[in-house]
py3Dmol code that shows the C-alpha trace and the ligand (Angstrom):
import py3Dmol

protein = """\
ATOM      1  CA  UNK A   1      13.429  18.548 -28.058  1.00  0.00           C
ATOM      2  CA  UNK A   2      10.095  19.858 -27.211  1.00  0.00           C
ATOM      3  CA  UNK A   3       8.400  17.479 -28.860  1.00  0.00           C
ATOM      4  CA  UNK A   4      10.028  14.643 -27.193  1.00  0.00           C
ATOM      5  CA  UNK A   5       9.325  16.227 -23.945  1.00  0.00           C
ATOM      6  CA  UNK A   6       5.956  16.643 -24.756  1.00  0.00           C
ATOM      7  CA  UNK A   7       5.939  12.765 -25.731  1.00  0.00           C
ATOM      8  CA  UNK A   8       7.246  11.898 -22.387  1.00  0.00           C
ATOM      9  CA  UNK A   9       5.041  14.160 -20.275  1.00  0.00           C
ATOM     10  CA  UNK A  10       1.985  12.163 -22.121  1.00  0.00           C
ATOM     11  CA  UNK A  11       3.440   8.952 -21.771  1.00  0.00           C
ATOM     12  CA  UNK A  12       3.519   9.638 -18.130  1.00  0.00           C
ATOM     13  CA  UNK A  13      -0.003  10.766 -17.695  1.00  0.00           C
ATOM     14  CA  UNK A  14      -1.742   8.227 -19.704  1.00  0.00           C
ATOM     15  CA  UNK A  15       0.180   5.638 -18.043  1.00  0.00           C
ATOM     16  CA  UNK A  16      -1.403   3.249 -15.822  1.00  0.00           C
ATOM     17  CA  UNK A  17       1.288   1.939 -13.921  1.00  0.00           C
ATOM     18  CA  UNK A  18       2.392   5.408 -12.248  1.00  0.00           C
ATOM     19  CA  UNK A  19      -0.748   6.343 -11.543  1.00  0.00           C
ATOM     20  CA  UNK A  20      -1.140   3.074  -9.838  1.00  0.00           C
ATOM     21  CA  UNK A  21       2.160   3.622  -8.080  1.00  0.00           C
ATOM     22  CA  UNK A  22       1.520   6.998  -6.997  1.00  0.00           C
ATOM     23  CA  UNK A  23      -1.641   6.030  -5.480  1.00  0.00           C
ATOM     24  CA  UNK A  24       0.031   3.236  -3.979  1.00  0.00           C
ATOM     25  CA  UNK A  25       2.719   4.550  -1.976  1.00  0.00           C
ATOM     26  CA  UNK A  26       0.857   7.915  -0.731  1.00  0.00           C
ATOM     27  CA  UNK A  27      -1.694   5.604   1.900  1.00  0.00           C
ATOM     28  CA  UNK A  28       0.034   6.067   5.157  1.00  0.00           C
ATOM     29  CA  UNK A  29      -3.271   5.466   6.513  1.00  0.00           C
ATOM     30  CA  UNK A  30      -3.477   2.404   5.248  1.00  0.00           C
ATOM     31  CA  UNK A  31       0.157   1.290   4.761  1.00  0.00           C
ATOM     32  CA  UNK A  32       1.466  -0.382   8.415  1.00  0.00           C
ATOM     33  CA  UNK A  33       5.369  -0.032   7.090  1.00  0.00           C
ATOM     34  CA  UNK A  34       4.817   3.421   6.572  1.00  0.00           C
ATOM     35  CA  UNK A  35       2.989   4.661   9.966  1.00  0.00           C
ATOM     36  CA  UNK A  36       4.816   1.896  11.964  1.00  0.00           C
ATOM     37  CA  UNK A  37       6.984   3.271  14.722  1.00  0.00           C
ATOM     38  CA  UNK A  38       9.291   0.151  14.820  1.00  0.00           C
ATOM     39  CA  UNK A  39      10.717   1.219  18.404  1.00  0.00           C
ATOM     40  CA  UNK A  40       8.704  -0.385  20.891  1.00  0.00           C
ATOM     41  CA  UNK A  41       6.948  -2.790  18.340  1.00  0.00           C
ATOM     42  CA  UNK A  42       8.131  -6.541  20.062  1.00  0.00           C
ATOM     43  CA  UNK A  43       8.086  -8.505  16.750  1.00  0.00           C
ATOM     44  CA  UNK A  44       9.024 -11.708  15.250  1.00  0.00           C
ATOM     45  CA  UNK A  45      10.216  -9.835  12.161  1.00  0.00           C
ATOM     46  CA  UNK A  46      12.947  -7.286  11.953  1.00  0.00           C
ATOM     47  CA  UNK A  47      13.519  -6.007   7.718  1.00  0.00           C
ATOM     48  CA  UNK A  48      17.056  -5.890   7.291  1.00  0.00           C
ATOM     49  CA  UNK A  49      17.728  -2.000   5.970  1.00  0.00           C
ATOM     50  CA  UNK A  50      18.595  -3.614   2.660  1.00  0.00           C
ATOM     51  CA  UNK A  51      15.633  -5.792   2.581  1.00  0.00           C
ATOM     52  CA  UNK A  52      13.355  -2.416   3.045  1.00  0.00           C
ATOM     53  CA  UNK A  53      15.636  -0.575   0.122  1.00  0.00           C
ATOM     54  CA  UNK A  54      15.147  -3.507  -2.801  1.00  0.00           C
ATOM     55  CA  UNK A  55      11.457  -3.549  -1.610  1.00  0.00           C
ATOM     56  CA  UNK A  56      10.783  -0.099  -2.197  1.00  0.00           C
ATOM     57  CA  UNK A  57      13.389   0.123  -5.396  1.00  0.00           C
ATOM     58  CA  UNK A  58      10.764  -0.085  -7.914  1.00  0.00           C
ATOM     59  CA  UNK A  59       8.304   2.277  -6.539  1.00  0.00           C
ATOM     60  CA  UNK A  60      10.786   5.094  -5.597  1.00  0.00           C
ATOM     61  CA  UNK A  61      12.164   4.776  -9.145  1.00  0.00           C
ATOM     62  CA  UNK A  62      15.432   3.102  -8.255  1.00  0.00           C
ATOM     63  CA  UNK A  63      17.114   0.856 -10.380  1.00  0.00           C
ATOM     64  CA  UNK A  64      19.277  -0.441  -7.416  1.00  0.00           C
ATOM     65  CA  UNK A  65      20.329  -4.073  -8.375  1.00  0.00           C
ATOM     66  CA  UNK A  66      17.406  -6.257  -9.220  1.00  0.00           C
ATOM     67  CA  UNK A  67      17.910  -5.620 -12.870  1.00  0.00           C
ATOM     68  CA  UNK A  68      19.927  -8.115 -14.932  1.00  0.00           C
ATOM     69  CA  UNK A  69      22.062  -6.803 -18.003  1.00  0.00           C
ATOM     70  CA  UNK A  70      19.353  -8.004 -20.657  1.00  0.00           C
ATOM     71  CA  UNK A  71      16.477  -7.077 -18.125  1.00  0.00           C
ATOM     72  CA  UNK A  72      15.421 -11.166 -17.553  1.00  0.00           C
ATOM     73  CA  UNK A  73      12.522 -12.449 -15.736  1.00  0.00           C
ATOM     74  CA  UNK A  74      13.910 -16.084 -14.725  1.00  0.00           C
ATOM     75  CA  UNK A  75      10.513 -17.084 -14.068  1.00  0.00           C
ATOM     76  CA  UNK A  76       9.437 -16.477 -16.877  1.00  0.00           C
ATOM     77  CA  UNK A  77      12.267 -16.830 -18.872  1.00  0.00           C
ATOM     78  CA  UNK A  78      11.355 -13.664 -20.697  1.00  0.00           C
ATOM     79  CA  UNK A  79      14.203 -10.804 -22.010  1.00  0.00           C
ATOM     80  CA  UNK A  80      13.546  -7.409 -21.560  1.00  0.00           C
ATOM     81  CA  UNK A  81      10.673  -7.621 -19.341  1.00  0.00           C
ATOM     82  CA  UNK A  82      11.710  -5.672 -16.698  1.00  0.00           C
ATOM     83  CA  UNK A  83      13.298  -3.037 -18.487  1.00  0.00           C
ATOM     84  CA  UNK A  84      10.275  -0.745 -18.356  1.00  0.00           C
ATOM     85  CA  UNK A  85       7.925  -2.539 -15.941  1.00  0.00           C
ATOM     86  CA  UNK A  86      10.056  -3.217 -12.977  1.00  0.00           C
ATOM     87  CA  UNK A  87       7.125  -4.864 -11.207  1.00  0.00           C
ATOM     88  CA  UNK A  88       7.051  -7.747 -13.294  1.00  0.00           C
ATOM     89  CA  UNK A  89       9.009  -9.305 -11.000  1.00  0.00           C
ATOM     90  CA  UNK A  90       6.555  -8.526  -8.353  1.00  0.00           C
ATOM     91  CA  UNK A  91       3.729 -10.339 -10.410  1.00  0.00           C
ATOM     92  CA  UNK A  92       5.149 -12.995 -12.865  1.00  0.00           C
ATOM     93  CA  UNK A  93       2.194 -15.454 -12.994  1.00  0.00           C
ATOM     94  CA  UNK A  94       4.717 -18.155 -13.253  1.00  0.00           C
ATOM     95  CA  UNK A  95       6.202 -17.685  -9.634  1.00  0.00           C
ATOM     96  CA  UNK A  96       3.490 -19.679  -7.931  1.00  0.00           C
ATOM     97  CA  UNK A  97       5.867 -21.382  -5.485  1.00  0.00           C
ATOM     98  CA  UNK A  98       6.589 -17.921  -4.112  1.00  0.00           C
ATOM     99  CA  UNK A  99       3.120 -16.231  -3.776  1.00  0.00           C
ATOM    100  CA  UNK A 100       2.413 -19.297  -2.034  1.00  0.00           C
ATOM    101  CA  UNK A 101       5.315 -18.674   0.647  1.00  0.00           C
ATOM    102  CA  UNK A 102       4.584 -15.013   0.775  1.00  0.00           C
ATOM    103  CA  UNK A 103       0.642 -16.217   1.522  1.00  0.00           C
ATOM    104  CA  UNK A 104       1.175 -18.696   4.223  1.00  0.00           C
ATOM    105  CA  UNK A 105       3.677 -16.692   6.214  1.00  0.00           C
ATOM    106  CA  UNK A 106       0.727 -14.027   6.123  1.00  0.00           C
ATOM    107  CA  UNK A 107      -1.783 -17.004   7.367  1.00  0.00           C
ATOM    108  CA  UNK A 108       0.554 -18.008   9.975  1.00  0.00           C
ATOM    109  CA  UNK A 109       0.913 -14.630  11.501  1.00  0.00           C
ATOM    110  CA  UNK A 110      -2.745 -14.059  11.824  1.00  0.00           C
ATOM    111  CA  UNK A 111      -3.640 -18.111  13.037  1.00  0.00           C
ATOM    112  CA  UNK A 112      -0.384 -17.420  15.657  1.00  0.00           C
ATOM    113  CA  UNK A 113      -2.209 -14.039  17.048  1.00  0.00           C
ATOM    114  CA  UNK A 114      -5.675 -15.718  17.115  1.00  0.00           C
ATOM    115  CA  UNK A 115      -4.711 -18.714  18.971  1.00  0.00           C
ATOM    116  CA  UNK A 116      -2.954 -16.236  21.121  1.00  0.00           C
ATOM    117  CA  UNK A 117      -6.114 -14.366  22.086  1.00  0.00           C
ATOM    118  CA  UNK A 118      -7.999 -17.573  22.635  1.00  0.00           C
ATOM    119  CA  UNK A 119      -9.681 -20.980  22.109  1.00  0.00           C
ATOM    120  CA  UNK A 120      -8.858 -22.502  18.593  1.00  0.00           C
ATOM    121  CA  UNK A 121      -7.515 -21.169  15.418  1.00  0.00           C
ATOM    122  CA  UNK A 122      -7.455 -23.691  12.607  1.00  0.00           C
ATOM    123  CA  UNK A 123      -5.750 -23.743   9.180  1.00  0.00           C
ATOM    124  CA  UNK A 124      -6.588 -25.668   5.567  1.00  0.00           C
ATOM    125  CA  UNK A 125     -10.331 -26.084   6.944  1.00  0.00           C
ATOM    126  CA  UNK A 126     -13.376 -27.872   5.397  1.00  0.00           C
ATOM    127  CA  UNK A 127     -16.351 -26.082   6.703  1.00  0.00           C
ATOM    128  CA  UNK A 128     -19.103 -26.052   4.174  1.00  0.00           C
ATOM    129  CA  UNK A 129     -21.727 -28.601   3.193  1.00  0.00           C
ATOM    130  CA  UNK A 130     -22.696 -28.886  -0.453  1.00  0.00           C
ATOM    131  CA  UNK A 131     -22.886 -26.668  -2.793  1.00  0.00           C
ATOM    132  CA  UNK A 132     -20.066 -24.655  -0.932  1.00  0.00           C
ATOM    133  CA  UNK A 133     -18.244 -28.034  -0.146  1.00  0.00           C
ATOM    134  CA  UNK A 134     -15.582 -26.660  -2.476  1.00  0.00           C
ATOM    135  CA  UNK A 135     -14.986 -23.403  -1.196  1.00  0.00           C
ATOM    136  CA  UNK A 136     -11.597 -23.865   1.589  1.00  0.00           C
ATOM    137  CA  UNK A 137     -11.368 -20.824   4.216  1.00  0.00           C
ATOM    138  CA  UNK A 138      -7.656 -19.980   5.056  1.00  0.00           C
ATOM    139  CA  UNK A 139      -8.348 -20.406   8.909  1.00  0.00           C
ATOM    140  CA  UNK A 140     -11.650 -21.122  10.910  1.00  0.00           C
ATOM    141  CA  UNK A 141     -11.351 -19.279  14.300  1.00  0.00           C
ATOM    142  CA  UNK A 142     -13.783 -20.090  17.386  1.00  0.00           C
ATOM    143  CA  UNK A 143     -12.953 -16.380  19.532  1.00  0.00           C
ATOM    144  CA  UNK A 144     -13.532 -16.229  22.826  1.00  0.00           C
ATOM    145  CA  UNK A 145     -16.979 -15.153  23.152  1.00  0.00           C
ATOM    146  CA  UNK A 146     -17.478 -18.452  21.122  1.00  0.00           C
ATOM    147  CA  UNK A 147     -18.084 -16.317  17.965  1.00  0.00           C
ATOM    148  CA  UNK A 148     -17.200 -18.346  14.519  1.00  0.00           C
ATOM    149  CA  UNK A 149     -14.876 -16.550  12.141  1.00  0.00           C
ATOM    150  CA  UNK A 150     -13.595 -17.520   8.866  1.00  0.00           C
ATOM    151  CA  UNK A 151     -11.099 -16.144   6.975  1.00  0.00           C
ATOM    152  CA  UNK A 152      -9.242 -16.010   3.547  1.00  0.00           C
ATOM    153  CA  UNK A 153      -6.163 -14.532   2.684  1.00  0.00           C
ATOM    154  CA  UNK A 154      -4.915 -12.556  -0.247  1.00  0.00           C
ATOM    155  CA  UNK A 155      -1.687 -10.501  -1.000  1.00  0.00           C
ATOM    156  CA  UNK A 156      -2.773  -8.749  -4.596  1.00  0.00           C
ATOM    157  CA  UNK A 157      -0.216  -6.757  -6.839  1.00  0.00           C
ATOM    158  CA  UNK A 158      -1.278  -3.531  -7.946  1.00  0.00           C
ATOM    159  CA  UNK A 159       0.274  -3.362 -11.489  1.00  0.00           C
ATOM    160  CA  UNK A 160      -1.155  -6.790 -12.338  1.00  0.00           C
ATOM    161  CA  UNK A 161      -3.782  -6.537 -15.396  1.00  0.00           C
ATOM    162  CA  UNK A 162      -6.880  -7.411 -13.116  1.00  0.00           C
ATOM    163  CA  UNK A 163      -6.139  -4.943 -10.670  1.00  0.00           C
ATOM    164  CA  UNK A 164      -4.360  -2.359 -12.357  1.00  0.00           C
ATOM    165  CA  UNK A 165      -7.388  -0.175 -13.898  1.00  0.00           C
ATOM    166  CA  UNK A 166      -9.067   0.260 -10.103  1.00  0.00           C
ATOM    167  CA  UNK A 167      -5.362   0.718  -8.713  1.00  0.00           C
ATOM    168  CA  UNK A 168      -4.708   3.882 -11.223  1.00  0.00           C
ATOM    169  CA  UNK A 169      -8.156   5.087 -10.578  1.00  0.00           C
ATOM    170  CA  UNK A 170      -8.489   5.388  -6.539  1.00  0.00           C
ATOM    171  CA  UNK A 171      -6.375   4.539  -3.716  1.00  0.00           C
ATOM    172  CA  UNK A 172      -7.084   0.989  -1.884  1.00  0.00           C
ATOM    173  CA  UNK A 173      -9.728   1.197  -4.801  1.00  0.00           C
ATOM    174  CA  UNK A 174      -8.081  -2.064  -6.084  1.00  0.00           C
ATOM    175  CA  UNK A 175      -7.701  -3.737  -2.113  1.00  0.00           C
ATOM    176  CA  UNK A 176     -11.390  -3.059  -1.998  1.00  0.00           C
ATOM    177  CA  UNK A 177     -12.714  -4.641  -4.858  1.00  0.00           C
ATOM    178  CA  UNK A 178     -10.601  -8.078  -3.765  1.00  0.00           C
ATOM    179  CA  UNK A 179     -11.899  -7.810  -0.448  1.00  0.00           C
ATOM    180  CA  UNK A 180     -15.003  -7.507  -1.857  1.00  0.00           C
ATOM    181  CA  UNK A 181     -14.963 -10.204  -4.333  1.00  0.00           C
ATOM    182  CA  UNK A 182     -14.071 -13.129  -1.387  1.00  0.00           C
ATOM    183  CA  UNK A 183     -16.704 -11.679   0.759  1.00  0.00           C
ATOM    184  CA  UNK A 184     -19.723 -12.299  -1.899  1.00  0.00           C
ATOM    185  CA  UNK A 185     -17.728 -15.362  -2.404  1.00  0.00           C
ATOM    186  CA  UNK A 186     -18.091 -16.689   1.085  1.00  0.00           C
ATOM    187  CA  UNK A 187     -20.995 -14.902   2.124  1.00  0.00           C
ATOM    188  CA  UNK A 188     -23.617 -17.290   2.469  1.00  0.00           C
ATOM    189  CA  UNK A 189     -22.144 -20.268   2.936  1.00  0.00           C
ATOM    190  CA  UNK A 190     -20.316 -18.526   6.061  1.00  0.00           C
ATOM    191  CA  UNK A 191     -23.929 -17.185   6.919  1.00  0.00           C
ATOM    192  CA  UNK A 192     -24.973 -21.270   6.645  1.00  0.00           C
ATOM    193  CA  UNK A 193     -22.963 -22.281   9.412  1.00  0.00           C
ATOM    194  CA  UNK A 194     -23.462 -19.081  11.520  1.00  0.00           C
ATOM    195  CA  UNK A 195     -20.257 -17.638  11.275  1.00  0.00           C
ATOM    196  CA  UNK A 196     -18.721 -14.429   9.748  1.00  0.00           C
ATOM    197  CA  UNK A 197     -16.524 -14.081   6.802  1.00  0.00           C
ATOM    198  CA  UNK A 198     -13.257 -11.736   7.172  1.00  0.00           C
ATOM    199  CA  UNK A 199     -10.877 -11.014   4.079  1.00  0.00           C
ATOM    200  CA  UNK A 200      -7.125 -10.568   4.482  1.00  0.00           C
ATOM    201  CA  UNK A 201      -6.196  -8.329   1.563  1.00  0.00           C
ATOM    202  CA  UNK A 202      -2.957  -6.658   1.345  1.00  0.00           C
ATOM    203  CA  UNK A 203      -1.111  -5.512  -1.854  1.00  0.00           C
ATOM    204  CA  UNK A 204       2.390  -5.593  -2.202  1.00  0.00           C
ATOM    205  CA  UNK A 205       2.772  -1.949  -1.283  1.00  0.00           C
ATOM    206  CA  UNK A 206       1.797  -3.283   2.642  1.00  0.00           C
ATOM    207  CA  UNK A 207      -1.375  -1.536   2.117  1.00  0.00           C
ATOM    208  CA  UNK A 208      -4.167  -3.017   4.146  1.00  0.00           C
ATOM    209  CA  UNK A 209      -8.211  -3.433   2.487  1.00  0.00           C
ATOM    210  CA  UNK A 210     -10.289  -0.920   4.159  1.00  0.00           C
ATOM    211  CA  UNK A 211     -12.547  -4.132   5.239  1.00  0.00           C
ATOM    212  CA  UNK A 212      -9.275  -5.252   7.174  1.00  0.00           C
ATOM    213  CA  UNK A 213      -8.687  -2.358   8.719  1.00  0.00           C
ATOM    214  CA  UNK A 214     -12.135  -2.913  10.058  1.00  0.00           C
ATOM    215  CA  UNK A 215     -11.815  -6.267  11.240  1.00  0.00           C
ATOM    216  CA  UNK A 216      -8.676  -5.149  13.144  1.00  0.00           C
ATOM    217  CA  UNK A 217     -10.521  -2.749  14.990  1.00  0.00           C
ATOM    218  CA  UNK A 218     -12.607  -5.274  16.112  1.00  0.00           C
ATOM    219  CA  UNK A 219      -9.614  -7.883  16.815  1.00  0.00           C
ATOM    220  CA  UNK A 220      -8.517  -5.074  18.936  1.00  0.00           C
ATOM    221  CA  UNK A 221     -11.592  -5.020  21.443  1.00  0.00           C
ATOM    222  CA  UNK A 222     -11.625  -8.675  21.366  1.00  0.00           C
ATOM    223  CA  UNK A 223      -7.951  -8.695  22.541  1.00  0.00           C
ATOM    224  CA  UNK A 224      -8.806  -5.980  24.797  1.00  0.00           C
ATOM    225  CA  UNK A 225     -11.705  -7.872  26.472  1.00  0.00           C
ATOM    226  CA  UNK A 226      -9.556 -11.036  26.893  1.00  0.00           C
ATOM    227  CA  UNK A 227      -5.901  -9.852  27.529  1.00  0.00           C
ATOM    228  CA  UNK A 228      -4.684  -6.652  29.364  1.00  0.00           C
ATOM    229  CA  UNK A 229      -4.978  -3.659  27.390  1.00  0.00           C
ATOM    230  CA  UNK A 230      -1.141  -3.278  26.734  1.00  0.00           C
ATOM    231  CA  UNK A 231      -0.875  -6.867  25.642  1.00  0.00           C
ATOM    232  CA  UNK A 232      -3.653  -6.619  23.388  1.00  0.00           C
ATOM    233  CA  UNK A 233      -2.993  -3.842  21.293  1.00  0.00           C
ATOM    234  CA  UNK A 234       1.135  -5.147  21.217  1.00  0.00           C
ATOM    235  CA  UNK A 235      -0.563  -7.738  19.978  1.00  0.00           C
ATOM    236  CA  UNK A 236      -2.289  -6.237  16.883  1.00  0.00           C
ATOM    237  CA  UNK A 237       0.104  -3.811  16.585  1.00  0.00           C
ATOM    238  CA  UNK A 238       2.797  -6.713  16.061  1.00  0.00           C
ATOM    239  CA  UNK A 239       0.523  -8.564  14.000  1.00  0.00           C
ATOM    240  CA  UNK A 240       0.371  -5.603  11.781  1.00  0.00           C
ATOM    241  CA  UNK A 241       3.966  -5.203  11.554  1.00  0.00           C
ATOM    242  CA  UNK A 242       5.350  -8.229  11.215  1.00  0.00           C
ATOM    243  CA  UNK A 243       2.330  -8.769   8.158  1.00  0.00           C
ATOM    244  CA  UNK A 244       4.051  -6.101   6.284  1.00  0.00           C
ATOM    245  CA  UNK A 245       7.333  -7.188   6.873  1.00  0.00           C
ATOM    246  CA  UNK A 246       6.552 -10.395   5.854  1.00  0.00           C
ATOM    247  CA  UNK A 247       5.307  -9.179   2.975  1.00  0.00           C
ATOM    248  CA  UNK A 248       8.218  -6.715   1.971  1.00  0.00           C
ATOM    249  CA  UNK A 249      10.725  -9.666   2.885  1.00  0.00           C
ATOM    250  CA  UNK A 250       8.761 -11.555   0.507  1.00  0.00           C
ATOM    251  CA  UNK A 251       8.720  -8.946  -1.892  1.00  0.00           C
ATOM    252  CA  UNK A 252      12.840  -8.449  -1.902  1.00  0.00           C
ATOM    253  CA  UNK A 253      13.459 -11.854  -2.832  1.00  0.00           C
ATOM    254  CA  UNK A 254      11.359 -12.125  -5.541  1.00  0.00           C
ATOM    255  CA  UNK A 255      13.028  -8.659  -6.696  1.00  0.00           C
ATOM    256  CA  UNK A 256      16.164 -10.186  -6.330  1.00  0.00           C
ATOM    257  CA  UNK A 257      15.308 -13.746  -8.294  1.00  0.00           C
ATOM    258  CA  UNK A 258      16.757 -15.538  -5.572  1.00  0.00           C
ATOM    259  CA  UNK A 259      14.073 -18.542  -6.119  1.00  0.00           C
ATOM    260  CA  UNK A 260      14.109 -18.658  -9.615  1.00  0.00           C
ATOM    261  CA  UNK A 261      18.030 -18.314  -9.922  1.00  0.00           C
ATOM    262  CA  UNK A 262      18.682 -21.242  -7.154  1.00  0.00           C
ATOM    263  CA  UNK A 263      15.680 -23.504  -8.902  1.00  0.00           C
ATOM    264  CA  UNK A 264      17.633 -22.889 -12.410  1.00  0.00           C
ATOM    265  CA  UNK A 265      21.276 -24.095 -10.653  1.00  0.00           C
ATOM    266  CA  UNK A 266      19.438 -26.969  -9.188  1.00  0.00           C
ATOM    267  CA  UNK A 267      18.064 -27.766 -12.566  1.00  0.00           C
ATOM    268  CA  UNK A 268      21.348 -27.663 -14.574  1.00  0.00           C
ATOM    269  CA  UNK A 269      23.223 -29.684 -11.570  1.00  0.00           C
ATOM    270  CA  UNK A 270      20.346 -32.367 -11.502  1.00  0.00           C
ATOM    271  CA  UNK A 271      21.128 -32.542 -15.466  1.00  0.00           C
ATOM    272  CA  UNK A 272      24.734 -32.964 -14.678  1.00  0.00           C
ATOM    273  CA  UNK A 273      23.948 -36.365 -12.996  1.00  0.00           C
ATOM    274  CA  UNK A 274      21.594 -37.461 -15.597  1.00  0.00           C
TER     275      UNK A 274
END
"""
ligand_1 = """\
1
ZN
Zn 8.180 -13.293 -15.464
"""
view = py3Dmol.view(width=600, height=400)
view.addModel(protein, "pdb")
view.setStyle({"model": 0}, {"cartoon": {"style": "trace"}})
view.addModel(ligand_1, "xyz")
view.setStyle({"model": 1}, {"stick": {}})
view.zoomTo()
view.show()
């Protein structure tokens, strides 16, 4: 008996993943779902109660519903896999289709709010000349004091293997490395055509990079100095929001399999026609 418990209380402390979870889900300063007051926020997004449960399932320790009797990723098509890493589901590399939803929803927030505070907001942009012709900036902003920003987005999952040895080790410590990464990334070719180089990095927690924090400080007095001062910071406020709602809304389908399960029934009813 005491042995076991000893077993368990190691297998706890050595592991990775709840250290990365308990780090995760104790930001409030960075975490918008968190600190949001949602009275008085006017947003786009609204996370049904439900929604905000399944999201958080995993990371409270709930098994709620998003386990299947033999524990199946449907992505993946593996067995047992989320029996004792429940955020598989969060991170399956084969559920491209729905990072990619969960990504542009993000991008269209922020593009919407720009073009909101002024002159042109563009997505799916070419900027660079050679040898950066390759690199493709999420959205290419021209603000209102006719300032050039670019900007790349990135919604990174804490328990995943590259990010899981800075997540257990300090909090946002993973959210800062990404952010860091696509700055050096973008740095001088951004510096080439006299603009500036912003990363959107959230994890799937709805914490926020400590560089975006920063550069929504400055989006603040920006909107401040262009809009009145209660429109601006609704503005930023909602964009904050409805980000992390996105991003939990995101987050509770792909805990609930909902792509993967409709993509298999559409598969097996094409088949039926064959
Ligand atoms: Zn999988």
């Amino acid at each position: 008996m005491s042995h076991s418990l000893e077993t368990k209380t190691n297998l706890v402390t050595d592991n990775q993943q709840e250290k990365a979870n308990s780090l995760s889900i104790t930001n409030k300063c960075s975490n918008t779902l968190l600190k949001a007051n949602p009275a008085g926020i006017s947003t786009m997004i609204w996370l049904r109660d439900e929604e905000y449960l399944l999201y958080r399932a995993p990371y409270w320790g709930l098994t709620l519903d998003i386990a299947n009797l033999n524990y199946r990723c449907y992505s993946c098509n593996k067995d047992g896999i989320t029996e004792h890493n429940p955020y598989h589901l969060l991170g399956c590399n084969k559920r491209t289709a729905q990072f990619t939803q969960r990504h542009d929803h993000v991008k269209f927030l922020h593009t919407k709010a720009f073009q909101t505070i002024g002159c042109s907001a563009r997505c799916e942009v070419l900027p660079f000349d050679a040898p950066y012709q390759m690199l493709k900036p999420d959205i290419d902003w021209i603000a209102p004091d006719s300032t050039r920003h670019l900007f790349d987005v990135s919604i990174i999952h804490p328990h995943s293997k590259t990010h899981l040895k800075d997540a257990a080790s300090q909090p946002l410590k993973a959210l800062f490395t990404a952010a860091h990464k696509k700055e050096s990334k973008y740095k001088q070719a951004s510096v080439n055509i006299k603009s500036s180089f912003h990363a959107l990095v959230f994890d799937t927690y709805g914490n926020v990079a400590p560089q975006t924090q920063e550069f929504y400080i400055w989006l603040r007095a920006i909107a401040r100095e262009n809009m009145s001062l209660e429109s601006a910071d609704t503005l930023v406020n909602t964009l904050e929001y409805d980000t992390a709602c996105a991003i939990a809304r995101h987050n509770s389908r792909m805990l609930l399999q909902e792509d993967a399960r409709q993509e298999m029934c559409f598969h097996s009813a094409s088949s039926l026609h064959l």
